[in-house]
N, C-alpha and C positions, 0 to 999 in steps of 0.2 A: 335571721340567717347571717352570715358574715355578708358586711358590710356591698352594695352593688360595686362596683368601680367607677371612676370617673377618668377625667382622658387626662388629670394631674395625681392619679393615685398609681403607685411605684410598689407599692408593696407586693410581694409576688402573693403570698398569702388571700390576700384581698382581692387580688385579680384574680386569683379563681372563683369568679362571684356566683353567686347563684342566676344575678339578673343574665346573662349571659348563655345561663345553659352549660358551659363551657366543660366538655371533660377533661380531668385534670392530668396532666399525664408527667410530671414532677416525681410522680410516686411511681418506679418503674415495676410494670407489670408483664416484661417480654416475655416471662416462662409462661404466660398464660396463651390461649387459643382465643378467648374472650375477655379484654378485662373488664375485672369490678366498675360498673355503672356511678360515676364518682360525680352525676350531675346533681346540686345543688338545689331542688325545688322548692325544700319545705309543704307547708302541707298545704295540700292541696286538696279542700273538702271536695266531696263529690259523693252523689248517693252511689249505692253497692247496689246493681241490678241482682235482684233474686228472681232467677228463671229455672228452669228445667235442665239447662244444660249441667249446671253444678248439683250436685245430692247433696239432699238434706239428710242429716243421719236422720238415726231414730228416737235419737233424742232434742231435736231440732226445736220442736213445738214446745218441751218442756223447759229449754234454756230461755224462750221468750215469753212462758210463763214466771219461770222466776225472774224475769228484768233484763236480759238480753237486748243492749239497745246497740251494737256495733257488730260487725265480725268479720274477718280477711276467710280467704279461701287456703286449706288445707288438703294435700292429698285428692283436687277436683271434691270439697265437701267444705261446704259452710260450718265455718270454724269462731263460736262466741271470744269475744274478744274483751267483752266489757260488762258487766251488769249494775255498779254502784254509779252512776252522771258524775261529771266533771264536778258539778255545781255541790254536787252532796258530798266533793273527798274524792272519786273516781279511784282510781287503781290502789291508793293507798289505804284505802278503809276496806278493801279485797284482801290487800298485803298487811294490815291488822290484824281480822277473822284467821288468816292463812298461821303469823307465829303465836296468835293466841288460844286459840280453839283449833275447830276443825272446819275442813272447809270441800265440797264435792265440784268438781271440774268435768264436763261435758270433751270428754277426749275419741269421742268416737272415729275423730280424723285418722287416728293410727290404725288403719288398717287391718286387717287381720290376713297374711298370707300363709296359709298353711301348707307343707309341703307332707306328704304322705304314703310310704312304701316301702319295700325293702333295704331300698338304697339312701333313704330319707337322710341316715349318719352322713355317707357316706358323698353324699349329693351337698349337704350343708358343711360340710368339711370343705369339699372344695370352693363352695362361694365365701365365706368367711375367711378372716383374717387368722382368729383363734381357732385351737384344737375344740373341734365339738366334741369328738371323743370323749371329752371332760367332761360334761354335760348329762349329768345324770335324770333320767326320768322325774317330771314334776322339780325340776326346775329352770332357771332361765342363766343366761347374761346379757348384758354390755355388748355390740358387738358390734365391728365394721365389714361392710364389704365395701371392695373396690373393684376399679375396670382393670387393661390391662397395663395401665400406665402409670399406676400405685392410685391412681386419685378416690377419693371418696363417694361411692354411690346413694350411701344410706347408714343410719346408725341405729339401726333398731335396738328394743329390747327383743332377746331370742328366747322363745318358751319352748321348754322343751316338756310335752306332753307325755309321752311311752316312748320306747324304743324308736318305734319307724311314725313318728310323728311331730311334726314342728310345730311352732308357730313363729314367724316372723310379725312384729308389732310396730311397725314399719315409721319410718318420722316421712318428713316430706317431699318424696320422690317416687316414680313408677316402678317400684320394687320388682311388683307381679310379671313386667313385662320383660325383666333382663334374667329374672330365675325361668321363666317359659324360652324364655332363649338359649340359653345355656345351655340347658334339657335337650331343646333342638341339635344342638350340636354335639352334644354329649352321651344320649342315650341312657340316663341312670334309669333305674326302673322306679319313677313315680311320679305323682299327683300330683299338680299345684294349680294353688289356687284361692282366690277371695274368699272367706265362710262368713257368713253370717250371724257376727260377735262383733260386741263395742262393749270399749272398755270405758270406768269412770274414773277418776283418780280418787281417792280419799286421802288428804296432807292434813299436817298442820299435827301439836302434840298430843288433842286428844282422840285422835284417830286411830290409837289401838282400844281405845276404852268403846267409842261409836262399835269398831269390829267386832268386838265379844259380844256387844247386846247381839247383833247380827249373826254371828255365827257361834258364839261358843266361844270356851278357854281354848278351846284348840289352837285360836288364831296368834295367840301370843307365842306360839313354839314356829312358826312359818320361818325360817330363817331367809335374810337378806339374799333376794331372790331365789327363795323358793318361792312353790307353789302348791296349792291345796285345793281340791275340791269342796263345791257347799251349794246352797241354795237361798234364795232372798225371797221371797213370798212366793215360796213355792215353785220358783225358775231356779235351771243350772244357769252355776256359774263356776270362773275359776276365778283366785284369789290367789294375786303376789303381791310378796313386800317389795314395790317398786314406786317410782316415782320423780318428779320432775324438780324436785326441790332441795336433792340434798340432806330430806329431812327422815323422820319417821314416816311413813306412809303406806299408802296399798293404792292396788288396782284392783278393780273390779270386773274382768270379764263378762259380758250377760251372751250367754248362749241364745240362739235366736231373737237376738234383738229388735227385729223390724215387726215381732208378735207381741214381745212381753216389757218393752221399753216402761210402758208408764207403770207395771207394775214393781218391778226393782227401784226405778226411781221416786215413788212415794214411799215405798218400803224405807229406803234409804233416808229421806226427810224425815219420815215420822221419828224413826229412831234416834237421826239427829237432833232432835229438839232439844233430848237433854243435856245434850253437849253444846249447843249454839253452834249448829251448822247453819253453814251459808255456802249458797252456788256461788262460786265466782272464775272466773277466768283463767289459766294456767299463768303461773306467777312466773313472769319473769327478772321480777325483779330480785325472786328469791334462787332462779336454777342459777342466773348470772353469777351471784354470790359463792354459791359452788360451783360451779366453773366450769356449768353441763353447758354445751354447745346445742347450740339451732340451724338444725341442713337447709342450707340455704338461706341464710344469715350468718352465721359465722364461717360455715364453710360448704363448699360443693365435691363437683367432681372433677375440678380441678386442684384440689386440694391434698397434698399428701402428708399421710396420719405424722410426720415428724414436723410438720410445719404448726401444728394446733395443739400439743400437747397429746397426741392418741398414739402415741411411739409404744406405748405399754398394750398395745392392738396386735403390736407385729411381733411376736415371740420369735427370737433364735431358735425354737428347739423344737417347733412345729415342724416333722421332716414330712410329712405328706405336702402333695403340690395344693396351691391355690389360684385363684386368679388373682394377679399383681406380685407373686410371691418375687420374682426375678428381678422384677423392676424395682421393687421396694428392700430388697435387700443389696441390690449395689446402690442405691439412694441412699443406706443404713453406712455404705464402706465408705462412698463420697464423704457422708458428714463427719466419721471418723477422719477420714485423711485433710480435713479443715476445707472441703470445697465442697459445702452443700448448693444442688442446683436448683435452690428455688432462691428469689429476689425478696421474698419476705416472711414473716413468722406470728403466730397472734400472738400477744403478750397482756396482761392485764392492768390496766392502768385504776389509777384513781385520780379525781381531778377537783377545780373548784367549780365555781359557776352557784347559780342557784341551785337547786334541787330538782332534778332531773324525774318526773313525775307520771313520767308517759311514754308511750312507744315512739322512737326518733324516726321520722319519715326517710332522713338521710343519712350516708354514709359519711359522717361527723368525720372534716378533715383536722391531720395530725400533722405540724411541722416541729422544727429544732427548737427555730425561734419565733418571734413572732415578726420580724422581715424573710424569716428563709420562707423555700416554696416547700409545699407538704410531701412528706418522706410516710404516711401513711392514714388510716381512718379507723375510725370507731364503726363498730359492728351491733353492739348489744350493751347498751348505757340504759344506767339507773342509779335511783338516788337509795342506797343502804341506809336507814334509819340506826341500827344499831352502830355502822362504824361510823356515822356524821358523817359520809363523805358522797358524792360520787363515784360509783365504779362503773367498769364495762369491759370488755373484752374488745382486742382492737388489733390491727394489722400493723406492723411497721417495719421499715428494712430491716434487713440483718442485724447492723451497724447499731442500732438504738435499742437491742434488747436487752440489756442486763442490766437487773434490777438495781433502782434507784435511780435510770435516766431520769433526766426530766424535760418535760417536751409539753407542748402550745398546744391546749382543743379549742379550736372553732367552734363555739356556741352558737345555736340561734339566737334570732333575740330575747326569746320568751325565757330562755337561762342562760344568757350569758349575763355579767354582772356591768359591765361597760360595754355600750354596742361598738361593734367592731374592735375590741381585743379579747386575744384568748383568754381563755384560763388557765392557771397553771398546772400541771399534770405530770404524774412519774412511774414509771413500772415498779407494778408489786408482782407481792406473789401470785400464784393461785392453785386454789380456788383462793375465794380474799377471806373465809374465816374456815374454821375446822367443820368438817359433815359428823352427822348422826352415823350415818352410812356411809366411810369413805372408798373409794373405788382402787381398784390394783394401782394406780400409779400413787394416792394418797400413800396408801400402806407402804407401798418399798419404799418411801419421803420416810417414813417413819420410821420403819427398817434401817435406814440408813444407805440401799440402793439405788445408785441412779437410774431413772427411769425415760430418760429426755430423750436419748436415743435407744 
């Protein structure tokens, strides 16, 4: 970690030591209610209690048949974190199988919130950010909801089943409990509620070839979030082209999953065999790459969608109301008239140091220089193999985002290259290389429309 202090070290950098504890407050955070937790620990081993209070999915028992030796908590649900050892290669020989073959991901964490009834359009219209309107039967998007203060609740992917049927696939936060609220207050005419579905991810490029043995040619006509109905050894299921990567991929839905878990997922193996599938972990070394965000890591609900790149969330031309719509569109006039009010923005940096291998315990500090005090943090760092470098996704005032700054990351010790100096580090673009699947704000990049605000 950066270096402890001592009572002849001046450096402001340094003095925000870990041995200290100290939260750093250099990085001004006053638009927040809570700031970002910027203390310094490092890792700090400790076993993971597995009890009852947290759900095991139902796929729980089969990730620690294929080698499951870690996992963080997801959604109140033990979420695998690891299955290749440190000692064998760890997350990098995960993130080999993932761009070489194909690779299956235990993602039962997301949730499944389905909302269902009359009013189903018209209820999901107003919690979202985008027109559901748009959203045609059997298929999904991309989607944010926010409170009433623009900030960000949850980014699910949104499936849309039939008419008066959702599904919200929720990332990590109490979804179920602010749509049952709403309702409360609201009165739409319909259902909500958890069902019992867990999805698996299938990535990596030969994951449309594993599909067809699975389901048929059909699967190769599924367009970039659609969705299709099928079955895996005799269970429903549903099937979109979705996924955490960036890349070519699918999800797999399993309908009544807490009955017929083991049977989809040896279906799935077997079939992979001939493709060199491997269970591993959700890669984040590869969604970083593309420049998909993690709720509650790179951003919360205090977070509004112009501070993180999700400006292309909040449509102009949406005239039905939402929640946050009033808030986020004089936030949209502020940043027009040059006085956006938020103190910082994420931007994507790449840096040196060793090679970055692992999940970072801390919120990696970011100064000017390497005697200023830190103007921001790293959020979601890793080592890209294909660009040689360091990348992450990272916070930092106003003042230091256009592209080609260059600014100081704090290393631990395990990657920094001289203990106690930074590495050297500059804002890119992002995502940091081009997607299989690029997402509405990639496309109007392409287009040639700005999408920032």
């Amino acid at each position: 970690m950066i270096e402890a202090p001592t009572a002849n070290v001046t450096d402001p950098a340094v003095v925000t030591a870990r041995s200290l504890g100290a939260q750093v407050t250099s990085i001004d955070q006053s638009d927040r209610r809570v700031p970002i937790n910027l203390r310094q620990s490092g890792r700090t081993p400790v076993e993971m209690l597995i009890s009852t209070r947290v759900r095991k999915s139902p796929y729980w028992h089969l990730s620690i048949e294929a080698g499951c030796w870690r996992c963080t908590v997801y959604n109140r649900i033990y979420h695998p974190r690891g299955y290749v050892r440190p000692e064998d290669g760890g997350a990098m020989v995960e993130y080999d199988a993932l761009v070489n073959h194909v690779t299956m991901w235990n993602v039962a964490v997301e949730r499944q919130i389905c909302v269902k009834g009359p009013d189903a359009e018209a209820f999901v219209n107003y919690v979202i950010t985008r027109d559901a309107t748009k959203i045609q039967p059997m298929h999904g998007k991309y989607v944010i909801l926010c409170n009433e203060a623009g900030g960000i609740l949850n980014d699910p992917v949104l499936l849309r089943l039939s008419e008066d049927e959702f599904w919200f696939s929720i990332s990590d936060s109490d979804l179920e409990f602010w749509l049952r609220g709403v309702n409360v207050g609201m009165g739409f005419d319909v259902t909500i509620g958890e069902i019992d579905v867990a999805p698996v991810q299938i990535q990596g490029p030969k994951s449309e070839a594993l599909m067809v043995d699975l389901f048929g040619e059909q699967v190769r006509d599924i367009p970039y979030y659609g969705l299709m109905r099928g079955q895996v050894a005799g269970r429903d299921v549903v099937v979109s082209q979705t996924g955490f990567t960036g890349e070519k991929g699918y999800e797999i839905y399993l309908i009544d999953a807490t009955r017929y878990a083991e049977d989809m997922w040896y279906a799935v193996l077997e079939a992979g065999k001939a493709h060199s599938l491997m269970v591993i972990a959700p890669a984040h070394h590869r969604r970083i790459a593309a420049g998909i965000l993690s709720w509650g890591q790179d951003i919360d609900s205090e977070t509004l969608p112009f501070q993180c790149n999700l400006a292309y969330q909040v449509p102009r031309k949406k005239e039905a109301d939402y929640i946050g719509k009033q808030r986020l569109e004089a936030v949209r006039a502020q940043i027009e008239a040059g006085q956006p009010p938020f103190k910082n923005r994420m931007v994507g940096i790449a840096f040196g140091g060793r090679p970055v291998t692992d999940y970072a315990p801390d919120f990696w500090l970011i100064s000017e220089t390497p005697a200023s005090d830190p103007i921001g943090y790293v959020t979601s760092p890793w080592y890209s193999p294909e660009l040689e470098t360091n990348i992450a996704l990272a916070w930092v005032a106003n003042d230091y985002t256009a592209l080609g700054t260059e600014l100081c990351v704090w290393l631990p010790e395990e990657y920094a290259e001289v203990t106690g100096k930074p590495a050297e580090g500059r804002v890119v673009e992002v995502p940091f290389r081009p997607s299989v699947n690029p997402n509405a704000r990639e496309l109007a990049k392409e287009q040639g429309r700005d999408f920032a605000y």
